[in-house]
C-alpha positions as a Markdown table, in Angstrom:
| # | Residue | x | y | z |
|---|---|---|---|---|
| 1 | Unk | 0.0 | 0.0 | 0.0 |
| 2 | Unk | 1.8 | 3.3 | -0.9 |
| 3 | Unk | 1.3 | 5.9 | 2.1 |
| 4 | Unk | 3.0 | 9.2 | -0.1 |
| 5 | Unk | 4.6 | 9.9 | -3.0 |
| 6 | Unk | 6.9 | 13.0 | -3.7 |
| 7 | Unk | 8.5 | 14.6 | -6.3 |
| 8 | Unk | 11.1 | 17.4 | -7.0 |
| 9 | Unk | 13.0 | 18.5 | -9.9 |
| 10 | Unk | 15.7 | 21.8 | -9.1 |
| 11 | Unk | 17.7 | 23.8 | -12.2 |
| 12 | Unk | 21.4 | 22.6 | -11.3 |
| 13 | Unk | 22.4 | 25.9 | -11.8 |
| 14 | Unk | 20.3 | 27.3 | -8.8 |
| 15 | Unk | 22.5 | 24.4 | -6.3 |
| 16 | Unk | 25.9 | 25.7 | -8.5 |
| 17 | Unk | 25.5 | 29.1 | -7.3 |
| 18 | Unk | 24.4 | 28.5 | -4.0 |
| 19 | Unk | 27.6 | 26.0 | -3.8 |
| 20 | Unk | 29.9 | 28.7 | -5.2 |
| 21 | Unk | 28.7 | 31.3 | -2.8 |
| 22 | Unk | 28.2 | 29.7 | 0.4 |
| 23 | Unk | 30.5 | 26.5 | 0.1 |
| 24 | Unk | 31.4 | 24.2 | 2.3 |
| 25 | Unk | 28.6 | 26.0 | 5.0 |
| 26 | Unk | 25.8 | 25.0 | 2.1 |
| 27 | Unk | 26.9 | 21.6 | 1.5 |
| 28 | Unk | 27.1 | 20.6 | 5.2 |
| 29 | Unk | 23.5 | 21.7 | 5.6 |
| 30 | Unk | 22.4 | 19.8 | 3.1 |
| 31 | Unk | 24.1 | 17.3 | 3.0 |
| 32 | Unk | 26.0 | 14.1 | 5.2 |
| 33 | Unk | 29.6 | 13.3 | 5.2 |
| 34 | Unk | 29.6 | 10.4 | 3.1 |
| 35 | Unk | 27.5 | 12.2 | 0.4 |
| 36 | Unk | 29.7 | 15.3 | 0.2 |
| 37 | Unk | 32.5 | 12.7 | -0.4 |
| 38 | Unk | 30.8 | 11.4 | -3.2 |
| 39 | Unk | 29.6 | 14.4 | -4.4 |
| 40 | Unk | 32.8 | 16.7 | -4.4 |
| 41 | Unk | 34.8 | 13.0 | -6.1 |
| 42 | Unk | 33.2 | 14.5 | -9.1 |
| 43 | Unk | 34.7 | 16.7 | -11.6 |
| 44 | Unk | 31.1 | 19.2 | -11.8 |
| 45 | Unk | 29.4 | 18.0 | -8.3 |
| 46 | Unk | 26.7 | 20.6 | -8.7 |
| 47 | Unk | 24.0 | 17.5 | -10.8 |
| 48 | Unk | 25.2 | 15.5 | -7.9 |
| 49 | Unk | 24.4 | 17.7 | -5.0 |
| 50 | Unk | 21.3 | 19.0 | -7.0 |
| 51 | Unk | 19.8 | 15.4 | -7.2 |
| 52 | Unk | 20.5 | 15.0 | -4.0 |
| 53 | Unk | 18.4 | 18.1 | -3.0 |
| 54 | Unk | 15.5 | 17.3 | -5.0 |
| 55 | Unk | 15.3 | 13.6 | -3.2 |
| 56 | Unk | 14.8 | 15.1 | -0.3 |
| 57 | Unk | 12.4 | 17.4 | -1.1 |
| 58 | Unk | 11.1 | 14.4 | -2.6 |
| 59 | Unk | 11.1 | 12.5 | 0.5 |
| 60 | Unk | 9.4 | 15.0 | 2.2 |
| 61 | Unk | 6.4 | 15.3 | -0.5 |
| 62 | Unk | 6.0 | 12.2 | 0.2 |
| 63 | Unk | 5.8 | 11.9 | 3.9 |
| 64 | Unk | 3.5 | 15.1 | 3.5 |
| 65 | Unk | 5.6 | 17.2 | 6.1 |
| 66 | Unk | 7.9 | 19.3 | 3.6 |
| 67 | Unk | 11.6 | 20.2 | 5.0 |
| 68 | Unk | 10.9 | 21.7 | 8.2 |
| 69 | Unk | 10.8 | 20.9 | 12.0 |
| 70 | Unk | 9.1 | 17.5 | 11.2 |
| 71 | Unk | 11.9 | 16.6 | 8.8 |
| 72 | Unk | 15.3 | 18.4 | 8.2 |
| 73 | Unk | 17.8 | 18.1 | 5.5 |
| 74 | Unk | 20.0 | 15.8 | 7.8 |
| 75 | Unk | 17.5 | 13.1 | 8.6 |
| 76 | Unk | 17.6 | 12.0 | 5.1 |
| 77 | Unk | 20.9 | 10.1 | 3.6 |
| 78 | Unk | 21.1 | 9.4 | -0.2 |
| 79 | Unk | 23.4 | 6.0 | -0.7 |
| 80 | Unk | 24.3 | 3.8 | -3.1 |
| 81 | Unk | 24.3 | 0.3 | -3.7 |
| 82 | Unk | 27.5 | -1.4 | -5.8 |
| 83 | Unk | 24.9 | -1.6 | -8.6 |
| 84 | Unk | 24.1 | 2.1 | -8.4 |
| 85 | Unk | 21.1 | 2.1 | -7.2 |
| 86 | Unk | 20.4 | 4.6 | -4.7 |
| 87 | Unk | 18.8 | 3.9 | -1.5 |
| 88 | Unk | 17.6 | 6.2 | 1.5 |
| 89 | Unk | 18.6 | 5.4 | 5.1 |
| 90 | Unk | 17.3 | 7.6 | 7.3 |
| 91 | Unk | 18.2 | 9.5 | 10.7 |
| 92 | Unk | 16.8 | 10.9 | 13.8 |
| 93 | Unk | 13.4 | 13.1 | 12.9 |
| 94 | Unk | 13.5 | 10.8 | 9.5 |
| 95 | Unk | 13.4 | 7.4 | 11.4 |
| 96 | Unk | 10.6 | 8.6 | 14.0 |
| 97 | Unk | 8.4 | 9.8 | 11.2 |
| 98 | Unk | 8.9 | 6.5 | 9.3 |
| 99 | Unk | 7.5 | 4.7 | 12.2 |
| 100 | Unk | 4.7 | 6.7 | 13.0 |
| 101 | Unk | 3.6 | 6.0 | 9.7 |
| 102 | Unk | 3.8 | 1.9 | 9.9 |
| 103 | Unk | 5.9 | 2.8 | 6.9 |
| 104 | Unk | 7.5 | -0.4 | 5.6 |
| 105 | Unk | 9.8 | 0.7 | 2.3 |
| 106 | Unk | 10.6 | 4.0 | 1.1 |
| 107 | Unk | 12.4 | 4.2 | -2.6 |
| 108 | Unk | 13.9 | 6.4 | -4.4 |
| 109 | Unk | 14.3 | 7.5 | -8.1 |
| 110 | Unk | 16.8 | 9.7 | -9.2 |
| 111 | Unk | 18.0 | 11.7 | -12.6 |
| 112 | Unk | 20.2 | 14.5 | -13.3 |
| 113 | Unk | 20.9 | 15.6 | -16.3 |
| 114 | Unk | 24.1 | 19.1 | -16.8 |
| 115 | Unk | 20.3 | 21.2 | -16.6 |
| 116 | Unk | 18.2 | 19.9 | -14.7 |
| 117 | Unk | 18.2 | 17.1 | -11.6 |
| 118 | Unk | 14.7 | 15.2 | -10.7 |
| 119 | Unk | 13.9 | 12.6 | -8.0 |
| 120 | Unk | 10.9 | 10.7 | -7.0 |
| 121 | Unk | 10.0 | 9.2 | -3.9 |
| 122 | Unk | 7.3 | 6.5 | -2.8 |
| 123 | Unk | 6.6 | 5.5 | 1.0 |
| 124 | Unk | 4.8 | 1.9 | 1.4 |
| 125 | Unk | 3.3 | 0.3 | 4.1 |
């Protein structure tokens, strides 16, 4: 049964400048260690951090809060499996609201292109 289902597409461009002016200070709200590390291991990171931006506003769609007190930036982690294929493992606010819901998968779909960066989200029970 799917509980929520979000979506979010972001002009890369918008997550380049805001990387360019703010820096490290953007990135670190946005983002965890291990996904700045795989991020900034690219030679443009700006698709990478901007996919990872729209999953979590994806996310969020879909567990109907938005980014906000119910649901930061930081209580959402983008991975990767060997194969690629990302996965979401989630932290602190993240893991309470997964709960509350009797939620019992959440996946994610991701795709950048040098433009534009897109990402779905679906929450089951």
């Amino acid at each position: 049964m799917i509980l929520g289902v979000g979506i979010d597409i972001i002009e890369v461009a918008r997550i380049a400048s805001s990387y360019e002016k703010f820096g490290d200070r953007f990135v670190n709200r946005i983002l965890h260690a291990n996904e700045i590390a795989y991020c900034l291991s690219h030679k443009e990171p700006a698709p990478f951090i901007a996919v990872r931006f729209a999953a979590k506003e994806a996310i969020s769609k879909a567990f109907g809060t938005g980014i906000g007190a119910s649901l930061g930036w930081l209580d959402m982690e983008i991975r990767r499996k060997a194969s690629g294929e990302p996965f979401v493992v989630l932290h602190g606010r993240g893991k309470k609201l997964f709960k509350a819901h009797r939620a019992k998968n959440l996946l994610v779909s991701l795709s950048h292109t040098a433009n534009y960066a897109a990402a779905t989200a679906v929450l089951e029970k």
